[in-house]
C-alpha positions as CSV (number, residue, x, y, z in Angstrom):
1,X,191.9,91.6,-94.2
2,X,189.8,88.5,-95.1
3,X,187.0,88.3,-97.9
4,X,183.5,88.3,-96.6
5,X,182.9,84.7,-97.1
6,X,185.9,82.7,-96.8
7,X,186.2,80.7,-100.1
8,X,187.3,76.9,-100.8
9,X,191.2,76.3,-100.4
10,X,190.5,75.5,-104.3
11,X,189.5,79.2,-105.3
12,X,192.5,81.1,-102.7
13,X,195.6,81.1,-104.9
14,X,198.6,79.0,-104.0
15,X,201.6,81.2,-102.4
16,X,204.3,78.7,-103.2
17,X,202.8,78.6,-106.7
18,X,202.9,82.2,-107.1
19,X,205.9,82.9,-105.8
20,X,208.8,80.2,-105.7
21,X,207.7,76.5,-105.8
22,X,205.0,74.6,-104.6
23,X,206.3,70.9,-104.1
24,X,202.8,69.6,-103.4
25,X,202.4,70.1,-106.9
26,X,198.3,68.4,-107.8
27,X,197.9,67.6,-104.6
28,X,198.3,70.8,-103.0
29,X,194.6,72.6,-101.7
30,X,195.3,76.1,-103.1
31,X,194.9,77.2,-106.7
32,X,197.6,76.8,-109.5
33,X,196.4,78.7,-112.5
34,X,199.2,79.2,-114.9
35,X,197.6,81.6,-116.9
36,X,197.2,84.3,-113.7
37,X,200.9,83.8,-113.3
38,X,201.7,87.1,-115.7
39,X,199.0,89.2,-113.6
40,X,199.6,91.5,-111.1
41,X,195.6,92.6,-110.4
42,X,193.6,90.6,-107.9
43,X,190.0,89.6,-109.3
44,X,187.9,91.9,-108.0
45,X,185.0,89.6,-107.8
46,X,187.2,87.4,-105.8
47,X,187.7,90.1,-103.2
48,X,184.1,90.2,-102.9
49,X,183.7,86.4,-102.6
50,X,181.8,86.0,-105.8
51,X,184.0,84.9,-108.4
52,X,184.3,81.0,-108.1
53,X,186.0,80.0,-111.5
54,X,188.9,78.0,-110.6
55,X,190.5,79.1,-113.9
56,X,190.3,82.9,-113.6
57,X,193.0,84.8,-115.3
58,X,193.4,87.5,-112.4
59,X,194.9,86.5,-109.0
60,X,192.6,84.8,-106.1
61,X,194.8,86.6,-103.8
62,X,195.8,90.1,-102.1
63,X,199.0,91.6,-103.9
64,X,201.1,93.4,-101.9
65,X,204.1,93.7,-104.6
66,X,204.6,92.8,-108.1
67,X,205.9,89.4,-108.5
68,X,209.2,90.6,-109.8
69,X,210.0,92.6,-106.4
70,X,208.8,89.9,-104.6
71,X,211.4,87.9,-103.0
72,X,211.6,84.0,-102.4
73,X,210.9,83.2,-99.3
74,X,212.8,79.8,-99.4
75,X,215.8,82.1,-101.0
76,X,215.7,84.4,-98.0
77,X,215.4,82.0,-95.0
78,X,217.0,78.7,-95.9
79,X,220.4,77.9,-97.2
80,X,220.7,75.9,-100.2
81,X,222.8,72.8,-100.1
């Protein structure tokens, strides 16, 4: 399901960030806020497309598991060399 009004890159949190690594690091388009790391709770006014603070403490993205049952994709899929 999407939000309403689909929101900048810049306000849509960062899956790599969130969840393993993001190697695009300042570059990337997506959100890295370190401080919604430790949340588990999407913003709700981000759901509704109205919360557009880039520095929200609440996650700019739909949670389908805790982080900590949340597998790394890159873990999963690729072999480390």
């Amino acid at each position: 399901m999407t939000t309403a009004v689909e929101l900048p890159k810049n306000l849509q949190d960062c899956y790599f960030y969130y969840y393993s690594t993001c190697k695009k690091g300042a570059t990337c388009s997506y959100r890295h806020e370190p401080a919604a790391l430790g949340h588990e709770e999407t913003c709700k006014l981000w759901l509704e497309s109205k919360c557009f603070n880039r520095q929200c403490t609440m996650r700019h993205m739909k949670i389908q598991k805790p982080r900590s049952q949340t597998k790394c994709y890159w873990k999963i899929n690729h072999k480390v060399v």
